[in-house]
N, C-alpha and C positions, 0 to 999 in steps of 0.2 A: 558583519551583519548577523545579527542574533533573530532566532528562530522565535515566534508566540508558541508557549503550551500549553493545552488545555490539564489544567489542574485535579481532574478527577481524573486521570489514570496515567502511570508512572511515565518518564521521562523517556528510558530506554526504551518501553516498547511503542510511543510514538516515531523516534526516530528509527523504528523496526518497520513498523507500516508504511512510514515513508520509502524504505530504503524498497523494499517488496514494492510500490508503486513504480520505480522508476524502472526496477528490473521487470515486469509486467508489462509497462508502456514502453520495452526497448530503449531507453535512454542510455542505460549501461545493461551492455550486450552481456551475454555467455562470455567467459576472461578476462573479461575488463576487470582492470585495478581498481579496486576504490580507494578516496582519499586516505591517507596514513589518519592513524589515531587522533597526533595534532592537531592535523589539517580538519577533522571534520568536529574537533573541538571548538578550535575557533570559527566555524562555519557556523555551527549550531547553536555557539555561546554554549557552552556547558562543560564540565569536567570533564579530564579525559579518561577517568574513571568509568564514569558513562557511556563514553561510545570505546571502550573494551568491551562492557559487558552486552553493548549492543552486539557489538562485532561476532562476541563468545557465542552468545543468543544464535545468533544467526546461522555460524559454524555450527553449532548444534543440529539447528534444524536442517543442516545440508543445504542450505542458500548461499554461503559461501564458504571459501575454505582458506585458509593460512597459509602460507608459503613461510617458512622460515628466511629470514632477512629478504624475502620480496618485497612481504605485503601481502594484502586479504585483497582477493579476486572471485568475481561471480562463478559461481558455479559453471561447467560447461555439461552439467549433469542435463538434458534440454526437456525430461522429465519431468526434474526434480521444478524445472521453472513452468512447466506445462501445469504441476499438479499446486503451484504457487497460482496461478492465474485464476484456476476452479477455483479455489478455496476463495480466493479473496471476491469469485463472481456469486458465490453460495454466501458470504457471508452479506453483500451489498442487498442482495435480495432476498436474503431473511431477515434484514434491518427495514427495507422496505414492504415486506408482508407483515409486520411486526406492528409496526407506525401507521399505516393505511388498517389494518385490522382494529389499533386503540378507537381508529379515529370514527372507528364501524362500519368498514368501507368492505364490501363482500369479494371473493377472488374475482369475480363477471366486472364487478364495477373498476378494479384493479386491469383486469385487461383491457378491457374495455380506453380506459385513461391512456394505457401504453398504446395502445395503437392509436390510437389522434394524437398522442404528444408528438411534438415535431419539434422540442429543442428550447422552445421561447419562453420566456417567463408568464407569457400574458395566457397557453396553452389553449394558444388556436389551436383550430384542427389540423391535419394534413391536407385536407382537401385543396387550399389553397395554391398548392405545388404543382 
């Protein structure tokens, strides 16, 4: 089963943000193995050229590390995953102050929407609860 990617930015660094989602929502813990080269080749449909330099990318940034003849396993640095979660909660909500600002939406009218959102598309209030 092959992965949709969005076309306007590079291939490795989507399967980066993915890989950072999952370690963020606990899916693959502190140590866990992740799939070998191949494996997340054919997972993702893509070369395995790609998900090396993911892999590399990532060992760089200290989100995960190499084992020689292991395999690449998360970090148990629990920091290093602490300061993965900030970033990625700073980055969501500076896309959403960014989007709601185009749309000339003031920071009041922004809080404001977050505390009545309750989850639903239709963006009842909470009152309901």
């Amino acid at each position: 089963m092959t992965e949709e990617f969005d076309t306007t930015k590079p291939i490795y660094i989507q399967i980066i943000e993915k890989i950072n989602k999952k370690i963020v929502r606990n899916e693959w813990k502190a140590g866990d193995k992740l799939p070998s080269v191949r494996e997340m080749a054919v997972q993702t449909g893509v070369n395995p050229n790609t998900i090396q330099r993911t892999y590399s990318e990532l060992e760089r940034m200290g989100i995960v590390e190499t084992r020689r003849g292991q395999g690449t396993f998360v970090t148990e640095n629990m920091e290093v995953i602490e300061q993965l979660r900030e970033q990625l909660k700073r980055d969501i909500v500076a896309d959403f102050v960014r989007n709601m600002t185009e749309l000339g939406f003031t920071l009041d009218d922004m809080i404001v929407s977050l505390k009545n959102y309750n989850g639903n598309e239709e963006g009842e209030s909470n009152d309901s609860i």
